[in-house]
N, C-alpha and C positions, 0 to 999 in steps of 0.2 A: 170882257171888261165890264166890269161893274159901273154903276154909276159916280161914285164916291174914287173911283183908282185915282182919278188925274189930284184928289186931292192928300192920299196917301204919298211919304215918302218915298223913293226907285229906292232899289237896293241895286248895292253896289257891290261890283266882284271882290272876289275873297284878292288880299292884297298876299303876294308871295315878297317874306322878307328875305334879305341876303343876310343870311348870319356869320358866314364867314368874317367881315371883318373887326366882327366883336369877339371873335372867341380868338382871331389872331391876337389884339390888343390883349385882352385873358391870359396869352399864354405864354407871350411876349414878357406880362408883369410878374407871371408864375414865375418864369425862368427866372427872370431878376432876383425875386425874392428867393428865390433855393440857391443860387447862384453864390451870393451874396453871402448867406447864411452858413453852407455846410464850403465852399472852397476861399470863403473872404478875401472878393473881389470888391473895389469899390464904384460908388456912383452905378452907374448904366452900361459898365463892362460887365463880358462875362468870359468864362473863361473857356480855353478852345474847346475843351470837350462838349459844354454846354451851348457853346456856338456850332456849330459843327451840328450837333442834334435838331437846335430850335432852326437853322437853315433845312433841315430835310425833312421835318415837319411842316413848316410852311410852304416849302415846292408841293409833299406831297398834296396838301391840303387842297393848294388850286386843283388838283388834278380827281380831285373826290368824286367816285360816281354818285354820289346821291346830290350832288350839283348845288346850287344855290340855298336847298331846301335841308342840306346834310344836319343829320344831330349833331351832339356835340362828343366829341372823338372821343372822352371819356369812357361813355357810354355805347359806345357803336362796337358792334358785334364786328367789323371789318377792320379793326384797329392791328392785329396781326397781320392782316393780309396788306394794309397799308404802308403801315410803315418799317416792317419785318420781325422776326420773337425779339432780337435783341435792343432794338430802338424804343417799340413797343413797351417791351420790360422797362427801360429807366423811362423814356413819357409817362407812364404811366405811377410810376415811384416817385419822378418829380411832383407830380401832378396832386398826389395825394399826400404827400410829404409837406407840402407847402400852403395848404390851404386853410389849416390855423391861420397862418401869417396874414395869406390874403384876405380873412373875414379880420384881423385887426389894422391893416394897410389900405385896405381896398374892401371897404364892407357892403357899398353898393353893387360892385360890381361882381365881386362874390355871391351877395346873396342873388343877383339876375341870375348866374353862372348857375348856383343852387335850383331855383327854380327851376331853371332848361332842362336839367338834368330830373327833376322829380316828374318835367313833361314826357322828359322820353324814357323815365322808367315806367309811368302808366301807360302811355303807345303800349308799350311792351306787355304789359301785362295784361293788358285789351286784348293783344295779337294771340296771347298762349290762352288766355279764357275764350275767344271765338275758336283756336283750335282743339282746345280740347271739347265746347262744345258741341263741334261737328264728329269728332270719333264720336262721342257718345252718342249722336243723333245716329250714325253709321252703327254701333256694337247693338240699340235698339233696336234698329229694323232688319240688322239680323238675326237678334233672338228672335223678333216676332213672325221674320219665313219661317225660321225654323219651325215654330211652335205650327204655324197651319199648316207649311206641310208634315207634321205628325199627323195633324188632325183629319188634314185629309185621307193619308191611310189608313 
């Protein structure tokens, strides 16, 4: 400890958010507005097909392995495996279907939703730039045995 620490600020632990029940809210509003739109329902009904989906999307959701810290289902490589190809396929159709809407209905919370998702398209893109930097680190230092043992022979 230095002499000056006691007069430096403590850092504080990294705070772990729950995002689950923003991106329920999200998608809760999504459905509404597609709802609304392509089967004209009114008010904050919706209609049973789209009920029936937004309930097995949100069961599944509690049940997310990536726990408290999960991306946002949009973007989650697990999205087939969650909630099956065919529920999947229209989540996914709604979701993108309606999101004009919700940048003129809902522009704040849209554009948070935007955000999240441009966070975990960079994760992602982080994850395939360290993995392709390690093959190459790996395809290098097998050229380079190779080459010594030529050399050596």
């Amino acid at each position: 400890m230095s002499m000056f620490s006691r007069f430096l600020p403590k850092r504080k632990p990294v705070e772990i958010k729950n995002n689950i029940p923003k991106e329920k809210a999200n998608i809760r509003k999504t459905f509404g507005l597609y709802c609304h739109s392509h089967h004209n329902t009114s008010g904050d009904k919706l209609c049973p097909k789209c009920t029936a989906l937004l309930a097995t999307i949100m069961t599944r959701m509690n049940r997310c392995p990536y726990g408290i810290t999960k991306p946002i289902c949009d973007r989650c490589d697990r999205t087939v495996q969650c909630f099956g190809p065919h529920q999947a396929r229209d989540f996914l159709h709604i979701m993108s279907s309606a999101q004009k809407r919700m940048f003129l209905r809902h522009p704040m919370m849209a554009f948070k939703h935007k955000l999240a998702s441009m966070g975990v398209d960079y994760a992602k893109y982080q994850q395939a730039k360290k993995i392709d930097d390690r093959v190459k680190a790996r395809e290098e230092t097998a050229k380079k045995r190779a080459k010594d043992r030529k050399a050596k022979k």
